[in-house]
C-alpha positions as CSV (number, residue, x, y, z in Angstrom):
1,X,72.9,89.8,108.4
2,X,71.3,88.1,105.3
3,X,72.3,88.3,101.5
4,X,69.4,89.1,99.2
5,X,70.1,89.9,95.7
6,X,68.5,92.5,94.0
7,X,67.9,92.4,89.6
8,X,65.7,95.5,89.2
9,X,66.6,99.1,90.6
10,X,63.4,100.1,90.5
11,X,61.8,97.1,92.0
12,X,61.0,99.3,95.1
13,X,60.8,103.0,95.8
14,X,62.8,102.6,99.1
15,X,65.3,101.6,97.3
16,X,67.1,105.0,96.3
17,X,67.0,106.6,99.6
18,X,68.3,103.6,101.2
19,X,71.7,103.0,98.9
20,X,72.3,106.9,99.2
21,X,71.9,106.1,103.6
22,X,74.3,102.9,102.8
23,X,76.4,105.1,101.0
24,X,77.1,107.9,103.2
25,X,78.3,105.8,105.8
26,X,80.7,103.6,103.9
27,X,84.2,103.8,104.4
28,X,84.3,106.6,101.2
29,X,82.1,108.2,99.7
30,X,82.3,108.4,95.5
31,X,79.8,110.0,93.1
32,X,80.3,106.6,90.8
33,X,78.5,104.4,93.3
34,X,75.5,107.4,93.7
35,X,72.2,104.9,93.1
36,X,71.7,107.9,90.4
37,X,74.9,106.8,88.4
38,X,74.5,103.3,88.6
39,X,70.6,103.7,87.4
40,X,72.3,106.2,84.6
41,X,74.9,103.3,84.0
42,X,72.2,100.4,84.1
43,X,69.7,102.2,81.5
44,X,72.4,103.0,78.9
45,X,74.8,99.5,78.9
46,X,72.7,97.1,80.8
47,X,70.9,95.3,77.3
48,X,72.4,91.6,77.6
49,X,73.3,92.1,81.1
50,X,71.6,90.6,84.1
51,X,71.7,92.7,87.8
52,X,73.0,90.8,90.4
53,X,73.4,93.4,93.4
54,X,74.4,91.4,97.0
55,X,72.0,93.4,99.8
56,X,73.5,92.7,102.9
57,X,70.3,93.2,105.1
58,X,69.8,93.1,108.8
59,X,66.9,91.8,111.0
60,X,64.8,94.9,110.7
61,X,64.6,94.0,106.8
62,X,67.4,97.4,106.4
63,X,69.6,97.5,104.1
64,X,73.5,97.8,105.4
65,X,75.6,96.7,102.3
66,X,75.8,96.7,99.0
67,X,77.8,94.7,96.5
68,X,76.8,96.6,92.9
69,X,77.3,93.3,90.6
70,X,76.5,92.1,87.2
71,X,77.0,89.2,85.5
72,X,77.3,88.9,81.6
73,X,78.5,86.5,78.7
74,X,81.6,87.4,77.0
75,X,84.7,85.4,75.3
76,X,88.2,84.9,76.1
77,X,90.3,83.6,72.9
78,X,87.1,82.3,71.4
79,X,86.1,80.1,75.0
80,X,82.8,81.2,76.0
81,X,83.3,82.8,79.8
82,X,80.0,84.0,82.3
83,X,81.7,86.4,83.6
84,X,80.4,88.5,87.2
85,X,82.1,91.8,87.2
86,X,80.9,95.2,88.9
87,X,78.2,97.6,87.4
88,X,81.7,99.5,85.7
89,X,83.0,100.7,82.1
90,X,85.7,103.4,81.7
91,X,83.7,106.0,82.0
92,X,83.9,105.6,86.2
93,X,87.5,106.3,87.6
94,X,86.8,104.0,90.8
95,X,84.5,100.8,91.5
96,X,84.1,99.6,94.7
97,X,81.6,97.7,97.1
98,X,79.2,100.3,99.1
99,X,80.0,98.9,102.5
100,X,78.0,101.2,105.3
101,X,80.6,100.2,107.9
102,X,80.3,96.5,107.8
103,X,83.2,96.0,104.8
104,X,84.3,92.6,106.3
105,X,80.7,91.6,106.9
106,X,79.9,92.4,102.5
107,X,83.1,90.9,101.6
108,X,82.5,87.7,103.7
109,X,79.0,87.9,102.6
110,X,79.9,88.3,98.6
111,X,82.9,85.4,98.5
112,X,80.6,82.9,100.5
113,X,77.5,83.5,97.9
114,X,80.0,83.4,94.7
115,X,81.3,80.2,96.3
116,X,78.0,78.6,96.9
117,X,76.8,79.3,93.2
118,X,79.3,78.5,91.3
119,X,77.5,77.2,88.2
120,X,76.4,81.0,87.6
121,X,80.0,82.0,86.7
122,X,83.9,81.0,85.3
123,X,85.3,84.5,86.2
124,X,84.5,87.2,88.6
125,X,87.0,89.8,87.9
126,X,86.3,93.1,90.7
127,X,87.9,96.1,88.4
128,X,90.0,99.6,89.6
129,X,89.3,99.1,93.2
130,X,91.5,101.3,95.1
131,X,94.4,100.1,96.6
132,X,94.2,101.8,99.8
133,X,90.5,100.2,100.1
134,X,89.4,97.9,103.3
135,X,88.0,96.0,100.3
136,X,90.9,95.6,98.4
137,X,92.9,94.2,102.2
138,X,89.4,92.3,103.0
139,X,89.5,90.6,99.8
140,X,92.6,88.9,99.6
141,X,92.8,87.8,102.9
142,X,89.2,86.0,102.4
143,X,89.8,84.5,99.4
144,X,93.4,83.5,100.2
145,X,90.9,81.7,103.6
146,X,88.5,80.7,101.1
147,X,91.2,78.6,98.8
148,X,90.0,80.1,96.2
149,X,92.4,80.9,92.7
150,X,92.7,84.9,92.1
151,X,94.6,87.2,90.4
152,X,95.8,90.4,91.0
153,X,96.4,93.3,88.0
154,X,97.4,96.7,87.7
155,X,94.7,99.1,87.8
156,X,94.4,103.0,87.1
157,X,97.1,105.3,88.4
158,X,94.4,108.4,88.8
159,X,95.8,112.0,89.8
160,X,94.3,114.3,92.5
161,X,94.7,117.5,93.9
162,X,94.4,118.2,97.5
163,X,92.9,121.7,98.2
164,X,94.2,122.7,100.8
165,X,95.8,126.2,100.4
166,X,94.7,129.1,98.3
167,X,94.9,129.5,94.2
168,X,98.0,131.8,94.4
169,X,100.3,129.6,96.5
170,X,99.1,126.5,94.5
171,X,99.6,127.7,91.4
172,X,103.3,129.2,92.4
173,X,104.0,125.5,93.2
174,X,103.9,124.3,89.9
175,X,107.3,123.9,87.9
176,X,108.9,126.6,86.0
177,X,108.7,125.1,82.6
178,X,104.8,124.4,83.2
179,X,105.1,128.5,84.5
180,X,106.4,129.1,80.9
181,X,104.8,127.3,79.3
182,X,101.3,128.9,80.4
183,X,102.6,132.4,79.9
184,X,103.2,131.7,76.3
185,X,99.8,130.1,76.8
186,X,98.7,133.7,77.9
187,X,100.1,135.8,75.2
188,X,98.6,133.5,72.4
189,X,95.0,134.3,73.9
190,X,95.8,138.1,74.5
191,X,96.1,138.5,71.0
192,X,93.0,136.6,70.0
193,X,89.7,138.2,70.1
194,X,86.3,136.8,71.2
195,X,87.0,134.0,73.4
196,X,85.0,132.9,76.0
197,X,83.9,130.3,78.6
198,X,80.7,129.2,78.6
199,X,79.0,126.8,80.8
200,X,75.9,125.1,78.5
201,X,73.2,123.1,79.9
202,X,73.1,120.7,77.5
203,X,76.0,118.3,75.2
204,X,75.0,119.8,71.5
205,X,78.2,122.0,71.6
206,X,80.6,119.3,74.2
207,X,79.4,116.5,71.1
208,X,80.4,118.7,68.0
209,X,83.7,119.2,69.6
210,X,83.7,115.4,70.4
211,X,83.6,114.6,66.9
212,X,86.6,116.8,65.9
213,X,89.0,115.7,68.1
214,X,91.9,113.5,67.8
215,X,89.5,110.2,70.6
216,X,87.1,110.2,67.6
217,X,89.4,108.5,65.3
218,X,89.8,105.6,68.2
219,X,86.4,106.0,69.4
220,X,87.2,106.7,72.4
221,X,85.5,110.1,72.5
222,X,82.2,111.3,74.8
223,X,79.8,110.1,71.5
224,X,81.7,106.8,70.7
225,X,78.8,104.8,70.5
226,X,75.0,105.0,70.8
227,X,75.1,103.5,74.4
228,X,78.0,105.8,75.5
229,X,75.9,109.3,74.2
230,X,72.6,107.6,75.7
231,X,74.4,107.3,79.1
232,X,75.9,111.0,79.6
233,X,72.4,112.7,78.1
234,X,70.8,110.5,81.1
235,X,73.5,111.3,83.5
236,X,73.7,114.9,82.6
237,X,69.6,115.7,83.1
238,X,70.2,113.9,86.3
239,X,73.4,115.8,87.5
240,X,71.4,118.7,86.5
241,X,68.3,118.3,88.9
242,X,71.0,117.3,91.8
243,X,73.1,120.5,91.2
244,X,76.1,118.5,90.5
245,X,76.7,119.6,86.9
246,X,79.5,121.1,85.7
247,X,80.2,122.0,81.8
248,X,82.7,124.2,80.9
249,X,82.9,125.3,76.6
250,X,85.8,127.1,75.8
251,X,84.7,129.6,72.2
252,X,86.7,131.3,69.7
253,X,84.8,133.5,67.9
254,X,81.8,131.9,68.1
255,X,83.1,128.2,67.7
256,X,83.7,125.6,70.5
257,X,86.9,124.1,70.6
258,X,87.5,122.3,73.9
259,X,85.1,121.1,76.3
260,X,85.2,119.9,80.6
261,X,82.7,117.4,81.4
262,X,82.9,117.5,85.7
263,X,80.7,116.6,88.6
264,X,80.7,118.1,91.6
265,X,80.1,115.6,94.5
266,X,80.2,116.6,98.6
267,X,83.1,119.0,97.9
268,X,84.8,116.9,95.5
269,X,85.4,118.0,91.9
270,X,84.9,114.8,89.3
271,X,87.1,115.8,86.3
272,X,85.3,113.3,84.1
273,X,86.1,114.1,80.7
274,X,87.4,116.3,78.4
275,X,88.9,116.9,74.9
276,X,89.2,119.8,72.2
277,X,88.9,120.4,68.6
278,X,92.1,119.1,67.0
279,X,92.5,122.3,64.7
280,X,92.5,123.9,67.5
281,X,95.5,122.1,69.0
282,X,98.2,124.9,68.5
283,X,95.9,127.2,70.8
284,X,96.1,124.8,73.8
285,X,92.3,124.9,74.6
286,X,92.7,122.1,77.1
287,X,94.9,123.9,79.3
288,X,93.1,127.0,79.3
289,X,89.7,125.4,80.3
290,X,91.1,122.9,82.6
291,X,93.3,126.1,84.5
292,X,89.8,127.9,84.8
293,X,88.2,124.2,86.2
294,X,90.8,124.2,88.8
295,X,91.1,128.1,89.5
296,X,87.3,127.9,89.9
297,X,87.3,124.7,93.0
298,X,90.1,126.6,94.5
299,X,88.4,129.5,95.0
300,X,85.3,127.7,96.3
301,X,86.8,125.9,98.8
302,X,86.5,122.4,97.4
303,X,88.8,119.3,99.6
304,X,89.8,117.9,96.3
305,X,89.9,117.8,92.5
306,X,89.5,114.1,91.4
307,X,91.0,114.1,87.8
308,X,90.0,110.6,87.3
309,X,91.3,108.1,84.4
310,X,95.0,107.6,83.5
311,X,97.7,109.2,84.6
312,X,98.5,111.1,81.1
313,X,101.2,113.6,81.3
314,X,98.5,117.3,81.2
315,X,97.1,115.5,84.6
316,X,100.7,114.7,86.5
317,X,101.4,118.3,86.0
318,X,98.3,119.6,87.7
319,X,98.6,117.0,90.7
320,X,99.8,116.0,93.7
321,X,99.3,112.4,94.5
322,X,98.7,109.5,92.8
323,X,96.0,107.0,93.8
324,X,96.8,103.0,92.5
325,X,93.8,101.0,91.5
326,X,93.9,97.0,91.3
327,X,91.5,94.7,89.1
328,X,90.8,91.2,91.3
329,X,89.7,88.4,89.1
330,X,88.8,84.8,90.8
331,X,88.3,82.1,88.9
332,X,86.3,79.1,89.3
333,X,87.6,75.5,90.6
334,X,88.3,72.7,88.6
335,X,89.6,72.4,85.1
336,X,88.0,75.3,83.1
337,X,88.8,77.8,85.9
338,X,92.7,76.9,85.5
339,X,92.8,77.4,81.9
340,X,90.8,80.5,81.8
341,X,93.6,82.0,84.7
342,X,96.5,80.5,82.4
343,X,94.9,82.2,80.0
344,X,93.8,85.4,81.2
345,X,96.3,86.2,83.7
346,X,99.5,84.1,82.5
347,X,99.1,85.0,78.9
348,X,97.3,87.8,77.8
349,X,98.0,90.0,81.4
350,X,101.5,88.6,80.9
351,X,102.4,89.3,77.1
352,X,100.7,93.3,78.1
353,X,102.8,93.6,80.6
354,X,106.1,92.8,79.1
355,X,105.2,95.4,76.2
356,X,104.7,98.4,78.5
357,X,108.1,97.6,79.7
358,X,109.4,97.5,76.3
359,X,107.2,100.9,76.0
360,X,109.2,101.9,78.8
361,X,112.9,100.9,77.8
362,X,112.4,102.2,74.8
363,X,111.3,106.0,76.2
364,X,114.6,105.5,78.5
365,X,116.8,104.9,75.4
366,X,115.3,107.8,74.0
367,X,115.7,110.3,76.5
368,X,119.5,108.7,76.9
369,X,119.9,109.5,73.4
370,X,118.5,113.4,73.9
371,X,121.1,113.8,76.8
């Protein structure tokens, strides 16, 4: 197989119905490497970017790989760093190379074009690939072969839930304090009137409740930015013509106060965002809309409720595994390469971690203290 690199997804018309072939039979299948989200992705945050996907292609021109890569200018303490990263920004839970079956053939493929053009970039940093991936094992082993200088960094820690029983047995799993918990939950909405769950086709009412909520103040919310809104009103008209939409509005007498932003992918529920209307906090809204989300793929018979992002605390509660995400980052021979590692990893990877343990010992002092 040959490399060919592609910079314009819609270059061709075969194109789409070829990376959704690739896709099917790679070793796992994710609605964030869909041709439709990356074009969604491309359209919205792609200004100043330039597209450098890796084709792997065969003899019959076919495609049979896919390495979904960009490469962009950006800055580390000032130093100017070209940096070659995949087609990724938070709002994706997983990145990954689309490998169609031939994983060692892509990885081979991607570290021995990276190494022959190594004046395009200082850093290539491959973010929240899975750890249980054949790219994550492929990779190190290559580039350990290759000689050249990586890095490995801690990823997401992303909840699931396995459906594999019914909604009864499920929910009777969960712990008694989260038990009552939800019955106070319960008694607060029995005594409300006019609530209700909606499910909108459009993001007026999900963005008004977006701007209420506590991830506004951060931005860090659904509308943060102009790029961020442009990229779920694309994604959402195309999730709608695909069937995979999913918006759920929670209402209280008329107002919106906590939103679920989900796709629904080959039997796979994509929890992909959600929030609620901080006057609204002492109602829970969250809860109640997210127990109706998962009430709703239990009774349909989904495999699995992917509730993407961090492991916060409402997730852990609801799940049942835990699946560990890695960030690679190489870093190009010779001088500059060194000190953008020492940098990069040594410093500023270094001086984060030893604050989340801080973060840490400092929770175990307080619950000490509590005992």
């Amino acid at each position: 197989m040959r490399l060919e690199c592609i910079e314009d997804l819609d270059a061709s018309p075969l194109l789409p119905a070829a990376w959704e072939d690739v896709l099917s039979k790679s070793s796992h299948d994710h609605v964030c490497f869909t041709y439709e989200w990356t074009r969604a992705w491309w359209k919205a945050f792609g200004k100043g970017k330039r597209l450098l996907i890796l084709a792997a292609v065969d003899d019959r021109d076919h495609i049979r790989a896919l390495a979904p890569l960009m490469l962009q200018k950006t800055s580390l303490f000032g130093l100017p760093v070209r940096k070659i990263s995949f087609i990724y920004n938070d709002n994706a839970s997983r990145a990954d190379l689309i490998d169609g079956g031939y994983n060692r053939e892509i990885v081979e493929g991607m570290i021995a074009y990276l190494t022959r053009n190594t004046g395009l970039w200082d850093v290539v940093e491959l973010q929240n690939i899975w750890e249980c991936s054949m790219t994550y094992h492929n990779l190190r082993q290559v580039l350990k072969q290759a000689g050249i200088r990586f890095a490995l960094k801690t990823g997401l820690r992303s909840p699931f839930v396995t459906v594999n029983t019914d909604w009864g047995h499920y929910f009777s799993s969960r712990s008694k304090n989260f038990h009552k918990s939800f019955r106070n939950l319960q008694n607060r909405y029995k005594s409300k009137t006019g609530w209700s769950i909606d499910h909108p086709k459009n993001l007026d009412g999900i963005y008004a409740i977006s701007r209420r909520s506590w991830k506004a103040r951060c931005k860090r919310d659904i509308c943060a930015d102009d790029s961020n809104r442009d990229f779920f009103n694309i994604l959402t008209d195309i999730a709608n013509e695909k069937g995979w939409l999913h918006l759920w509005l929670l209402t209280v007498e008329g107002k919106g106060i906590a939103y679920e932003y989900a796709l629904e992918y080959k039997r796979t529920m994509y929890a992909l965002k959600a929030d609620f209307d901080e006057s609204a906090r002492h109602l829970s809204p969250g809860v109640m809309l997210h127990t109706q989300l998962m009430k709703y793929c239990f009774e349909r018979g989904f495999k699995e409720i992917d509730l993407c992002g961090h492991d916060e605390d409402y997730k852990i509660r609801w799940s049942d595994g835990i699946r560990n995400h890695a960030h690679v980052t190489m870093y190009r021979a010779g001088f500059y390469g060194m000190l953008l590692y020492v940098l990069d990893h040594k410093v500023c990877y270094g001086v984060k971690n030893v604050l989340k343990k801080i973060k840490l010992l400092n929770m175990i002092k307080r619950n000490m203290q509590r005992r």
